[in-house]
C-alpha positions, 0 to 999 in steps of 0.5 A: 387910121384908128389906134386899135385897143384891146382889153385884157380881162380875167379874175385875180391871179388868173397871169394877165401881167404875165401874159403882157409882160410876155406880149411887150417883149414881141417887137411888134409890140414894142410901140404900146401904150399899156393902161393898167387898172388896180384897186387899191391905194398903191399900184404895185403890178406897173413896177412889173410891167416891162414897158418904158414909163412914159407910155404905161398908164396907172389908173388905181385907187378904183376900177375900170367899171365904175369910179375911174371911168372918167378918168380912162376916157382922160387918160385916152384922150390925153394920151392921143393929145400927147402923140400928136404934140409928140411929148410922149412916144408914138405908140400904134396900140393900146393894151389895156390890163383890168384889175380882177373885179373888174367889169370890163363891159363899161370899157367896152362902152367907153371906147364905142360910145364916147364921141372923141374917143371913138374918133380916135380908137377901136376895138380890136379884141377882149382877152380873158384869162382862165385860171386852169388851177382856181377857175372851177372854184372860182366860177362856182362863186364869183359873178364877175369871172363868169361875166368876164369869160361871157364878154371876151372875143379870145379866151386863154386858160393860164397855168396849165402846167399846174393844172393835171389834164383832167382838170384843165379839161373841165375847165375847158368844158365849163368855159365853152358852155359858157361862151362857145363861140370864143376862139380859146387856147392853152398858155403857160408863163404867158407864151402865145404868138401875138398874131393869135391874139390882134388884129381880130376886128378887122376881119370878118369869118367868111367861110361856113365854118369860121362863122359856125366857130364864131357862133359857138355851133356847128353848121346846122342842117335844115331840120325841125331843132328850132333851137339850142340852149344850156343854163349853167347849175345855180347860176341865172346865166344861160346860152341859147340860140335862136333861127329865124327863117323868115327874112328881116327888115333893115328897119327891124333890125334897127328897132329890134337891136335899139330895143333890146339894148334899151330893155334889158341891155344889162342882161344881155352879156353878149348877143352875136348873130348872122341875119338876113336882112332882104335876102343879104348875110349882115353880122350883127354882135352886142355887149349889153347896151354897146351895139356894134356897127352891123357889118354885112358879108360879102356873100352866105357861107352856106346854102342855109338862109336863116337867121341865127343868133346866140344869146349869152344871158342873165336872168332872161329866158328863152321863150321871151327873146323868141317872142321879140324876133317878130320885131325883125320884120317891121316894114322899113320906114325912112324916120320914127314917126313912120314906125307902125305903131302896131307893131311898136307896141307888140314889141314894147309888150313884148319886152315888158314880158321878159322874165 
């Protein structure tokens, strides 16, 4: 069975080492592997973190997203090695703090993309923390919080108990136009069940509602809105989403996800969708060039058959995302040279077009 890892994210000061020194008191997850990332020549928040010393991991002196990466894929590979020999605990999850600059998609890719580790880990769930008391300031200002918040599974708002309500609600509005379809709640010094927050690659929503939550919409009826869209104020980062009724191919959703990814992957801060492919509900998620293994439902969550998929974007429009859909329905084909060429370069122009 793989270890699962989850990724805890958020701006400087925003309390994610409070909120895992809180989640290392819970028994269940006692038996963690903790890797914190620090920029700066001395590490200083590993000394806070009440865990026992040979199962935390200081990476420092750089962050996750560029110069340490290396040394992550290292430390997990090693950390494994370690296990195993037994010359260090056994450990049953990975909980993995980013410093507050820090991309976290590349670790993202690291985990999916890297063929020893993703023998050996998943992911389990990106957590963001919202500073109630900074976040408008902050989002307002700094690229990296507005993309930490786009990319995570889970979104906590700290400090509200420093925050007056008023406050911690526009925080809340501003978060869920940014990323609607993230489970959010309210802590306080760190305090949240566990359960709330593990465990989540493991299931898949099932129920109308469980996927309308996850897509950031409310049940759609069958109508004439073909879309829905938001672009926040003096940014280049929008959400839209897009409905398709004509049912996709299982080779165009191959080529259309590999295509995207290879275009304009960077942009693409997350993509999240139910598709029909040949009649069937397949779930497909994307972080940028991470495409995650497509997983299909066991049965619709509602009378509605279409496509839906939410786009979380920068510096992309909608009208030239809707121009790609046409790719989902390349007819199947067994290997590359049986790709319509055609209908290859509809796409390719397609993606030339992006704005």
């Amino acid at each position: 069975m793989k270890t699962p890892v989850s990724i805890i994210t958020g701006f400087l000061g925003s309390g994610k080492t409070t909120l895992l020194n809180r989640l290392l008191q819970h028994p269940g997850l006692r038996n963690s592997l903790v890797i914190i990332n620090e920029f700066g020549e001395v590490g200083i928040d590993h000394l806070l973190v009440s865990s026992p010393t040979e199962n935390t991991r200081l990476l420092n002196n750089g962050c996750l997203c560029c110069a340490v990466r290396g040394e992550l894929v290292d430390t997990l590979a090693e950390a494994a090695r370690q296990r195993r020999d037994g010359s260090i605990p056994a450990f049953d999850r990975i909980l993995i703090e980013t410093t507050g600059l820090a991309d976290p998609v590349p670790i993202v890719q690291t985990l999916v993309t890297d063929d020893e580790l993703s023998e050996i880990y998943r992911l389990d769930s990106v957590i963001g923390l919202i500073d109630a008391v900074h976040a408008l300031s902050q989002l307002a200002s700094q690229r990296e919080a507005v993309k930490q918040i786009a990319v995570s599974d889970l979104l906590l708002v700290s400090k509200v108990d420093l925050a007056d309500e008023r406050t911690v609600r526009e925080v809340e509005t501003r978060v869920q136009q940014i990323n609607a379809g993230a489970e959010r709640a309210r802590v306080a010094h760190g305090e949240i069940d566990p359960q709330r927050l593990f465990g989540r690659s493991a299931s898949v929503a099932r129920g109308e509602a469980d996927i309308a939550r996850w897509l950031g919409q409310q049940p759609v009826e069958h109508g004439p809105s073909r879309e829905r869209s938001y672009t926040p104020h003096a940014e280049d980062l929008a959400t839209f989403t897009l409905f398709r009724d004509e049912p996709a191919t299982k080779s165009g959703l191959a080529t259309w996800l590999s295509m995207l990814a290879g275009f304009k992957g960077p942009q693409l801060l997350r993509v999240k969708g139910l598709i029909n492919v040949a009649g069937e509900p397949i779930v497909i998620h994307a972080v940028q060039t991470v495409i995650h293994e497509p997983v299909p439902l066991p049965a619709w969550p509602s009378e509605d058959r279409r496509s839906r998929i939410v786009f979380i974007v920068r510096g992309l429009t909608r009208e030239a995302l809707d121009r790609t859909l046409a790719a989902l329905s390349i007819p199947e084909f067994t290997s590359a040279a049986q790709l319509d060429p055609a209908a290859y370069a509809r796409f390719v122009e397609a993606a030339k077009r992006f704005m």
